[in-house]
KOLMI-819461 format. One record per residue: x, y, z of N, C-alpha, C in turn; residue number from 0; residue in one letter. Coordinates in steps of 0.02 Angstrom, whole numbers, plus 50000, padded with zeros to 5 digits. Atoms other than C-alpha are relative to their C-alpha. Layout:
! KOLMI-819461
+-------+-------+-------+-------+-------+-------+-------+-------+-------+-----+---+
|   n_x |   n_y |   n_z |  ca_x |  ca_y |  ca_z |   c_x |   c_y |   c_z |   k | r |
+-------+-------+-------+-------+-------+-------+-------+-------+-------+-----+---+
|     X |     Y |     Z |     X |     Y |     Z |     X |     Y |     Z | NUM | A |
...
+-------+-------+-------+-------+-------+-------+-------+-------+-------+-----+---+
! end
This chain:
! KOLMI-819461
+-------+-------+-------+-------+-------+-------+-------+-------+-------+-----+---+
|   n_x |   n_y |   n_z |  ca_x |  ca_y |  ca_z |   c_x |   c_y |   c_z |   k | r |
+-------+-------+-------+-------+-------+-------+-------+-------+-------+-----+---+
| 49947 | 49986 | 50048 | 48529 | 50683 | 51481 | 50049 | 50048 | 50033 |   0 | X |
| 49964 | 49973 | 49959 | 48689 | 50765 | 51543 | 50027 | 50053 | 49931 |   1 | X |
| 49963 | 49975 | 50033 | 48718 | 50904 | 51438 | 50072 | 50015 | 49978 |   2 | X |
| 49948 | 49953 | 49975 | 48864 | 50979 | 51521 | 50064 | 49905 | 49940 |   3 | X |
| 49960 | 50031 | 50048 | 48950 | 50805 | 51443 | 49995 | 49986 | 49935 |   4 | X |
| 50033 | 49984 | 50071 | 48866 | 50820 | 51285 | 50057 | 50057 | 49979 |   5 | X |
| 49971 | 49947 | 50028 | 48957 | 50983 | 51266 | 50096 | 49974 | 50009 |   6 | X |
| 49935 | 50031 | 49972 | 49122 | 50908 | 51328 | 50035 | 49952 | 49924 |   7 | X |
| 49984 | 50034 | 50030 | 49111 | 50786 | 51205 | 50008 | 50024 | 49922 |   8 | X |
| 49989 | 49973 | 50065 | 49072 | 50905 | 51053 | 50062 | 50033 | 49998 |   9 | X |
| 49945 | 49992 | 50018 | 49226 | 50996 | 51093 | 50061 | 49943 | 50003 |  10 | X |
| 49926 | 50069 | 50024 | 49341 | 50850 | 51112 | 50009 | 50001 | 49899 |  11 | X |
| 50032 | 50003 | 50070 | 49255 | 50813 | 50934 | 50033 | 50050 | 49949 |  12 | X |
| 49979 | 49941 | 50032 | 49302 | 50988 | 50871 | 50086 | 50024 | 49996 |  13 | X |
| 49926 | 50000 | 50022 | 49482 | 50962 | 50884 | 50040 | 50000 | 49937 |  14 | X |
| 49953 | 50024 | 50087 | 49599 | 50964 | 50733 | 50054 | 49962 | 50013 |  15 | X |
| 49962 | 50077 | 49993 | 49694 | 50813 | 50692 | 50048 | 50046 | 49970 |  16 | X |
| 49952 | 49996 | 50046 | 49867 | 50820 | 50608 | 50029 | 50095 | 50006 |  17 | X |
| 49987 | 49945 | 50007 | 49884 | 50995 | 50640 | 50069 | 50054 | 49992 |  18 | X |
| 49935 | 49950 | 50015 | 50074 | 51032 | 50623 | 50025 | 49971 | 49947 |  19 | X |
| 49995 | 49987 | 50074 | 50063 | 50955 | 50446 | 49961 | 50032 | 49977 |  20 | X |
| 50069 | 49960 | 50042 | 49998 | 51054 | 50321 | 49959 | 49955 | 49971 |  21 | X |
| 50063 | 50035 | 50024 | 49827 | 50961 | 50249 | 49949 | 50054 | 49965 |  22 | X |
| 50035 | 49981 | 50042 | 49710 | 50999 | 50108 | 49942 | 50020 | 50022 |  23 | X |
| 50083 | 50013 | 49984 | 49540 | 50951 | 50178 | 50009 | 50012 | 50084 |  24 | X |
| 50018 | 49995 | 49921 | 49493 | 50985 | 50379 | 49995 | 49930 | 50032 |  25 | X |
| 50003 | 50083 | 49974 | 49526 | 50828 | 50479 | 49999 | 50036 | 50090 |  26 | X |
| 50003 | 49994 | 49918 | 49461 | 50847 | 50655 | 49984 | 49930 | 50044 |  27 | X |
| 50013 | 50053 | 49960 | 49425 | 50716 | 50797 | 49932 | 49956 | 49972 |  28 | X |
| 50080 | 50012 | 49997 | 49235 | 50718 | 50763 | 50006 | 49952 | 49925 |  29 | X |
| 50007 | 50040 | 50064 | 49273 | 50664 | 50571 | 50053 | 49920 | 50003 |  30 | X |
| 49973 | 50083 | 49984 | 49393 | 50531 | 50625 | 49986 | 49965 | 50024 |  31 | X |
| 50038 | 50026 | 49946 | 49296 | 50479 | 50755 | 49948 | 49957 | 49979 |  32 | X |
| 50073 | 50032 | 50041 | 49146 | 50436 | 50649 | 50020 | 49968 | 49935 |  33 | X |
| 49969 | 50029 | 50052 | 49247 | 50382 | 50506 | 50035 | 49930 | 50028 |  34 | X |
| 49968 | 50053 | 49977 | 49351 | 50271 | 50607 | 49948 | 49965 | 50022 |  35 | X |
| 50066 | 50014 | 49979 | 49179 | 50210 | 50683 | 49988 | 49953 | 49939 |  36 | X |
| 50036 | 50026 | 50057 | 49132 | 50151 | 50514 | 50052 | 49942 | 49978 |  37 | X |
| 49949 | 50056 | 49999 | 49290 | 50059 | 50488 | 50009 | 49936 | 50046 |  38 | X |
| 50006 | 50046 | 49963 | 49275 | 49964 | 50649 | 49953 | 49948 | 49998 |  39 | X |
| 50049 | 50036 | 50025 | 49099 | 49915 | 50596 | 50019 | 49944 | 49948 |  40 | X |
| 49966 | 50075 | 50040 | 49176 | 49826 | 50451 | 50054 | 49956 | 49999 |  41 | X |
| 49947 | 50058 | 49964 | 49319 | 49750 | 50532 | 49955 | 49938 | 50063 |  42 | X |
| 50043 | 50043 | 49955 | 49201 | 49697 | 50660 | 49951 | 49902 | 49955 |  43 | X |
| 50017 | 50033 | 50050 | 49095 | 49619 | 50517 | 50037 | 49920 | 49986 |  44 | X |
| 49971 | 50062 | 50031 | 49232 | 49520 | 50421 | 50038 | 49956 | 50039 |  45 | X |
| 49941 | 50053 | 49946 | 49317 | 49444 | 50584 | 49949 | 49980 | 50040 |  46 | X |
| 50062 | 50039 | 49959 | 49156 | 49385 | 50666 | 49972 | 50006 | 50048 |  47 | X |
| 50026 | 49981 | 49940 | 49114 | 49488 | 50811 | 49932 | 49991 | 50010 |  48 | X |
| 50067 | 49979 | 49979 | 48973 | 49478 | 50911 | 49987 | 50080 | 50005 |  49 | X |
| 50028 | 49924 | 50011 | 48855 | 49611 | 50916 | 50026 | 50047 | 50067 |  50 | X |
| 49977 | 49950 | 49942 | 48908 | 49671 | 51093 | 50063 | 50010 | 49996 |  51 | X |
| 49936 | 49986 | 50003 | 49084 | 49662 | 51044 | 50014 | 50057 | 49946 |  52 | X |
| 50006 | 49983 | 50057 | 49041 | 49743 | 50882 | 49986 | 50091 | 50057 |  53 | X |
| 50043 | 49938 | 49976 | 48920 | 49892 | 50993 | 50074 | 50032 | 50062 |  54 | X |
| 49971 | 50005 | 49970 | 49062 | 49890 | 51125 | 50070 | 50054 | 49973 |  55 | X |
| 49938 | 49967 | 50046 | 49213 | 49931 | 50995 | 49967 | 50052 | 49967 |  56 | X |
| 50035 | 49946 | 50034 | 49092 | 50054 | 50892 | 50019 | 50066 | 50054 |  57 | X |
| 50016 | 49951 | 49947 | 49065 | 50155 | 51040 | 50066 | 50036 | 50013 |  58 | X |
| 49921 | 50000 | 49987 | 49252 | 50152 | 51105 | 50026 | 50047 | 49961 |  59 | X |
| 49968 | 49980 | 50065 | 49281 | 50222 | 50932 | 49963 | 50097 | 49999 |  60 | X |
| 50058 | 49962 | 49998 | 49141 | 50345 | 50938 | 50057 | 50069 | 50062 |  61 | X |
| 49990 | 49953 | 49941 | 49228 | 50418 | 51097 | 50075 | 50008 | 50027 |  62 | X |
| 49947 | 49989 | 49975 | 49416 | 50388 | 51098 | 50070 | 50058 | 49988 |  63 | X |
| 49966 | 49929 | 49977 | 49480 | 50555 | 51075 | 49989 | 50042 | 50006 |  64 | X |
| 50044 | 49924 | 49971 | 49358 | 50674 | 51156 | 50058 | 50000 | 50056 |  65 | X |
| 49953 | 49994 | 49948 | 49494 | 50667 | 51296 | 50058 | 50061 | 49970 |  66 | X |
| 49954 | 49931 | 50038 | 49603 | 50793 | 51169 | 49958 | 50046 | 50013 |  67 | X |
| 50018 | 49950 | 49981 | 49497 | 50921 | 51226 | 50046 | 50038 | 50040 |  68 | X |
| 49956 | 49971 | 49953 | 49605 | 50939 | 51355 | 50051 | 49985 | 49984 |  69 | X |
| 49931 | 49991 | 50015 | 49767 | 50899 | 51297 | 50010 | 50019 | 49925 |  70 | X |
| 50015 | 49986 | 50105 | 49725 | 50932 | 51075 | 50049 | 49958 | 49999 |  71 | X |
| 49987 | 50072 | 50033 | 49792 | 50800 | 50994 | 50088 | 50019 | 49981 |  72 | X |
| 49932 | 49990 | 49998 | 49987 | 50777 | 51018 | 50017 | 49942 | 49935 |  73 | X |
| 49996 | 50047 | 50054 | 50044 | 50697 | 50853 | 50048 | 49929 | 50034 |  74 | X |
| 49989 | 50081 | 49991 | 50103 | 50492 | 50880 | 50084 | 50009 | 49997 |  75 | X |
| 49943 | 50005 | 49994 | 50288 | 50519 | 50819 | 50023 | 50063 | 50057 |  76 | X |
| 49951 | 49991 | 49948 | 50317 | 50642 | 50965 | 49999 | 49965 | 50049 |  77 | X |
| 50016 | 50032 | 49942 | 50246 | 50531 | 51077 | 50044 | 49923 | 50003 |  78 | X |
| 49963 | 50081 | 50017 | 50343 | 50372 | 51009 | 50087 | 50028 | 50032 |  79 | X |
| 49956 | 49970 | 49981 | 50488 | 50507 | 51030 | 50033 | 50002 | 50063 |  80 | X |
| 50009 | 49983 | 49920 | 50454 | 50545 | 51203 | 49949 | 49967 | 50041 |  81 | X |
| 50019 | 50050 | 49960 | 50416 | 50402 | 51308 | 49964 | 50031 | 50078 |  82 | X |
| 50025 | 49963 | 49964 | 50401 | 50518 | 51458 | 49941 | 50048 | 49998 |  83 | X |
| 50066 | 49935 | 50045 | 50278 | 50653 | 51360 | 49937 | 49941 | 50004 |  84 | X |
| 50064 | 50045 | 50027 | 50180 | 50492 | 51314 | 49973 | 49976 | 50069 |  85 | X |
| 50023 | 50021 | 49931 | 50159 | 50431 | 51495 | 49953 | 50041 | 50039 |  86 | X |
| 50029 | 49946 | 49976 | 50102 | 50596 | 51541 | 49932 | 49987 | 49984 |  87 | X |
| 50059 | 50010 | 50048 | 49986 | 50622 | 51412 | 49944 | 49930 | 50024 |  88 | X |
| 50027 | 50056 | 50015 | 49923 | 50433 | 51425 | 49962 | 50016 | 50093 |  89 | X |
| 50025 | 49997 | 49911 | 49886 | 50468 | 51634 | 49939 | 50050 | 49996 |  90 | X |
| 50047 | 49945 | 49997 | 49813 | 50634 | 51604 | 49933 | 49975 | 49977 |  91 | X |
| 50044 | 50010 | 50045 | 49702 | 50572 | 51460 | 49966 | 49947 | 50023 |  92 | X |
| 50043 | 50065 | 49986 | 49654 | 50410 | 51555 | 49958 | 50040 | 50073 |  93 | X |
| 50050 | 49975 | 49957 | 49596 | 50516 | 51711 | 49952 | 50056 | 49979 |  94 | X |
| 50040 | 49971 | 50016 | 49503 | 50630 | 51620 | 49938 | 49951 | 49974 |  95 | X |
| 50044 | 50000 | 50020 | 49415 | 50520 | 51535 | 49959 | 49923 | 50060 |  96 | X |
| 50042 | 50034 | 49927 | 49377 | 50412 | 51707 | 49947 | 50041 | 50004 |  97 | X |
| 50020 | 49975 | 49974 | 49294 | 50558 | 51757 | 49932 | 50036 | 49952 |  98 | X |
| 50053 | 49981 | 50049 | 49197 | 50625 | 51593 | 49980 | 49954 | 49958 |  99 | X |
| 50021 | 50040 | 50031 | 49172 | 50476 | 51513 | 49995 | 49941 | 50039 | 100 | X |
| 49977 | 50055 | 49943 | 49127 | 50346 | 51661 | 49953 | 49948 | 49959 | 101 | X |
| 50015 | 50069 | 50009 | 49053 | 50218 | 51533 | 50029 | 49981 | 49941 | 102 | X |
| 49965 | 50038 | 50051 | 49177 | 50201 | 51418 | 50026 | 49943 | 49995 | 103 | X |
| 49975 | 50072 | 50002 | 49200 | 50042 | 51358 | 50073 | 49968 | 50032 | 104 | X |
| 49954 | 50036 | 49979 | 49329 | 49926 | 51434 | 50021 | 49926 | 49954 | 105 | X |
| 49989 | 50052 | 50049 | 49399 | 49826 | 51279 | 50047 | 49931 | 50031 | 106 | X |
| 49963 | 50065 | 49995 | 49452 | 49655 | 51286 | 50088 | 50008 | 49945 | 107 | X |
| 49935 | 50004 | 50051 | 49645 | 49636 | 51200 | 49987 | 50003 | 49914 | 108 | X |
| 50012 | 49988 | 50085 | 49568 | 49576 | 51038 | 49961 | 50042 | 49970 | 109 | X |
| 50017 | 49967 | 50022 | 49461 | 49687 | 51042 | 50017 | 50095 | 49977 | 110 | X |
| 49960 | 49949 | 49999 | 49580 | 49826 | 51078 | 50028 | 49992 | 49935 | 111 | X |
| 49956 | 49988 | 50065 | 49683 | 49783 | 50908 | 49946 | 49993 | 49946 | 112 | X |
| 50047 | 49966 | 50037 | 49512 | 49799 | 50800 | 50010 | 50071 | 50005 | 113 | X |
| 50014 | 49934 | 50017 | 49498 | 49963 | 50854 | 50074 | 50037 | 50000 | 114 | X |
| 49909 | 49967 | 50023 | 49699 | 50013 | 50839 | 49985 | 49991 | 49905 | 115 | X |
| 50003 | 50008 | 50084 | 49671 | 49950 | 50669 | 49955 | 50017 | 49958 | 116 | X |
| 50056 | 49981 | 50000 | 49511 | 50032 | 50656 | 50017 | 50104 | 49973 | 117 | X |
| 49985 | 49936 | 50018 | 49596 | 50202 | 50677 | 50043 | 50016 | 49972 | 118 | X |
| 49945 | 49989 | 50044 | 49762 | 50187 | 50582 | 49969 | 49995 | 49932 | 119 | X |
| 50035 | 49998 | 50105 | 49650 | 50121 | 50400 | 49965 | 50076 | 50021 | 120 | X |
| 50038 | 49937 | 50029 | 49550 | 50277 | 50457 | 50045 | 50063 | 49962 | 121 | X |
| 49960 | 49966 | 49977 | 49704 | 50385 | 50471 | 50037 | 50004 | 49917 | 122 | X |
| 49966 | 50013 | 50057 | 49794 | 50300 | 50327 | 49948 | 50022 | 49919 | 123 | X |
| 50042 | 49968 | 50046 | 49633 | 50329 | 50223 | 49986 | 50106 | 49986 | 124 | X |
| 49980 | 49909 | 49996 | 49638 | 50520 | 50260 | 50058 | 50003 | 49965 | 125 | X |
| 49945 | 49976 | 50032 | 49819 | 50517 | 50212 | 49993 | 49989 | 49906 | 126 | X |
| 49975 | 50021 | 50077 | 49778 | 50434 | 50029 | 49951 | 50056 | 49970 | 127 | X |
| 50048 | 49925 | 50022 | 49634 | 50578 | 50002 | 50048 | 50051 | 49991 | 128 | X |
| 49970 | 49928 | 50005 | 49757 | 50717 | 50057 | 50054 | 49989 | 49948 | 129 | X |
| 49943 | 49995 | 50077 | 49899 | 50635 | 49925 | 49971 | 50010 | 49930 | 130 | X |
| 50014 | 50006 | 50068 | 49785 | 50607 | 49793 | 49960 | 50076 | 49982 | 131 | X |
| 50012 | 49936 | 50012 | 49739 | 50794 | 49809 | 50075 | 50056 | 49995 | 132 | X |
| 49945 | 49962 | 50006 | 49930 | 50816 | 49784 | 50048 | 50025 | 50075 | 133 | X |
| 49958 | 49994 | 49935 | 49987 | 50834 | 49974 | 50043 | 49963 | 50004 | 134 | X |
| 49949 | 50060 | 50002 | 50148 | 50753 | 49971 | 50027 | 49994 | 50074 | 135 | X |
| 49985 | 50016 | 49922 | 50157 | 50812 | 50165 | 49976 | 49928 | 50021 | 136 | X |
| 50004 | 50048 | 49973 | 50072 | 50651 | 50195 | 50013 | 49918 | 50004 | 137 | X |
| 49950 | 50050 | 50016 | 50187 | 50519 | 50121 | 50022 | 49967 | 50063 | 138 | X |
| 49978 | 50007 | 49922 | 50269 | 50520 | 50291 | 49955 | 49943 | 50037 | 139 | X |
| 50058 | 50047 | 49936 | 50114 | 50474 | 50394 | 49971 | 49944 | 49965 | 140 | X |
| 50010 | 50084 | 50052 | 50056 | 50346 | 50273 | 50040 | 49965 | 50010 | 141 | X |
| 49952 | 50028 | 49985 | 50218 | 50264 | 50274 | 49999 | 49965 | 50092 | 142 | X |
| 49993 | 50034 | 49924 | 50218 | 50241 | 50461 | 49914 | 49957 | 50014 | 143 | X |
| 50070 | 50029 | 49987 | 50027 | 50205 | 50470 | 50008 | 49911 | 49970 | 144 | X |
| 49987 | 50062 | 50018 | 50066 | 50055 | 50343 | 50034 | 49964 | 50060 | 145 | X |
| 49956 | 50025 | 49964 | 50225 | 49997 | 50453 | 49974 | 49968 | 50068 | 146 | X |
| 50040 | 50003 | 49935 | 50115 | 50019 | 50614 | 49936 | 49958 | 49979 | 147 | X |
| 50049 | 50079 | 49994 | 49962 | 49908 | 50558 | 50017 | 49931 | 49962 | 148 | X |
| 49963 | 50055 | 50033 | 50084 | 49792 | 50466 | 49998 | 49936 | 50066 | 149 | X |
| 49979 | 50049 | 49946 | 50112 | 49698 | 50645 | 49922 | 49960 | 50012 | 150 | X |
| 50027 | 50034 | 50017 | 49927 | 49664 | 50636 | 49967 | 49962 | 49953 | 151 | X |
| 50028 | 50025 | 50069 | 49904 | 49577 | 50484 | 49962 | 49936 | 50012 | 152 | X |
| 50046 | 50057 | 49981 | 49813 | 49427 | 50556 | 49910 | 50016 | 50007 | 153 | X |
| 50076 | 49970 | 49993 | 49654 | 49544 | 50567 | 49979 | 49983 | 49936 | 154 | X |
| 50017 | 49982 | 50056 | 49555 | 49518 | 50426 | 49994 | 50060 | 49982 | 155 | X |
| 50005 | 49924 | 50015 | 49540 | 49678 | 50317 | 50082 | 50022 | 49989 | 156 | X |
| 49926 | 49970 | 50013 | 49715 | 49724 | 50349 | 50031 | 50007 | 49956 | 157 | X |
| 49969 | 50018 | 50071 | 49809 | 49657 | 50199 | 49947 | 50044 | 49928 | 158 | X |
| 50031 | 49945 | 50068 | 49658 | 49743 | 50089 | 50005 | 50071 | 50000 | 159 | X |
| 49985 | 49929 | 50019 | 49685 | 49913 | 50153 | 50079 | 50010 | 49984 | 160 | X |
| 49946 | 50000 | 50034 | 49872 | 49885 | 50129 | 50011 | 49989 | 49912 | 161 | X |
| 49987 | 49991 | 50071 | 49856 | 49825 | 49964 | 49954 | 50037 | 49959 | 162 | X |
| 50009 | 49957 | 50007 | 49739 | 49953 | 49930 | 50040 | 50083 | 49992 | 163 | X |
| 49956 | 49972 | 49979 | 49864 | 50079 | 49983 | 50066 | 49999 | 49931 | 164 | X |
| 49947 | 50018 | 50062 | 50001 | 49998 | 49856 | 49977 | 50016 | 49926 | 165 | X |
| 50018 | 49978 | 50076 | 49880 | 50016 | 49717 | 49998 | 50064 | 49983 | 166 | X |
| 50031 | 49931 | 50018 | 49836 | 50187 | 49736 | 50074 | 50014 | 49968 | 167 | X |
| 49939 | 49966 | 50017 | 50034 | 50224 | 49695 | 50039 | 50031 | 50052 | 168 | X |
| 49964 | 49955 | 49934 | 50084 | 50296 | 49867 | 50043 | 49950 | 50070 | 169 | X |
| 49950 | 50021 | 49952 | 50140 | 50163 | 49965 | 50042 | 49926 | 49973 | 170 | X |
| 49965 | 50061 | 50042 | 50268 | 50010 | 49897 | 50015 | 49954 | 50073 | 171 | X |
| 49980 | 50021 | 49932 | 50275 | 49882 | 50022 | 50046 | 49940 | 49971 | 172 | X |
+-------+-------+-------+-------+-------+-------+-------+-------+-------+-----+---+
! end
């Protein structure tokens, strides 16, 4: 057992998400991580993965942003912002986690847009918690989260957390 990445991986884990909106409830890596985890499981599910594609994407999920350890988690619209920032970031974060994570999965394409879509319903689900506790900071990120897994709507699941989303009252698509 390798501690030393054991510990590596709890602080990645221990990061805080979202952190230059204000938020109700504590959203860190570790809870999105395992939340989004759970989401992939049932996307996996209703679109017909095999089990190694299924154990493959779980994992992926399990472990794809202990790499914010070292950089803490740069929110998405500066990075959409700053094409350059994001390149950085995306180099840094891919040789780190060569080096501390040398069996992280290597997703196939389709299996790469499970788990994109895996972590935006997680993301988007956080945001409908923090509105329906009255945070109207997260209108915003909802809004884009919809917009952003709108392109995959061919996933199964998709269309139900969207129109999930519509019902609650927070997002009109």
């Amino acid at each position: 057992m390798n501690i030393d990445r054991l510990r590596r991986y709890r602080n990645g884990l221990n990061v805080e998400r979202l952190h230059t909106i204000a938020h109700v409830t504590p959203y860190s890596n570790g809870s999105h991580s395992c939340n989004a985890a759970l989401v992939a499981l049932e996307l996996c599910e209703i679109n017909g993965l095999d089990i190694y594609q299924q154990f493959a994407i779980i994992k992926y999920m399990l472990l794809h942003d202990i790499a914010e350890e070292y950089t803490g988690d740069i929110p998405s619209d500066v990075k959409r912002q700053n094409p350059d920032l994001k390149s950085v970031l995306d180099d840094i974060e891919a040789k780190w986690e060569k080096h501390n994570i040398p069996d992280m999965p290597e997703l196939e394409p389709e299996d790469k847009d499970i788990a994109k879509c895996a972590d935006l319903i997680e993301l988007g689900m956080y945001c409908l918690d923090e509105l329906y506790m009255g945070n109207k900071n997260m209108e915003h990120v909802l809004s884009n989260v919809v917009r952003y897994i709108w392109q995959y709507k061919a996933i199964e699941g998709i269309e139900d957390f969207i129109n999930y989303a519509e019902r609650q009252g927070y997002y009109d698509i």
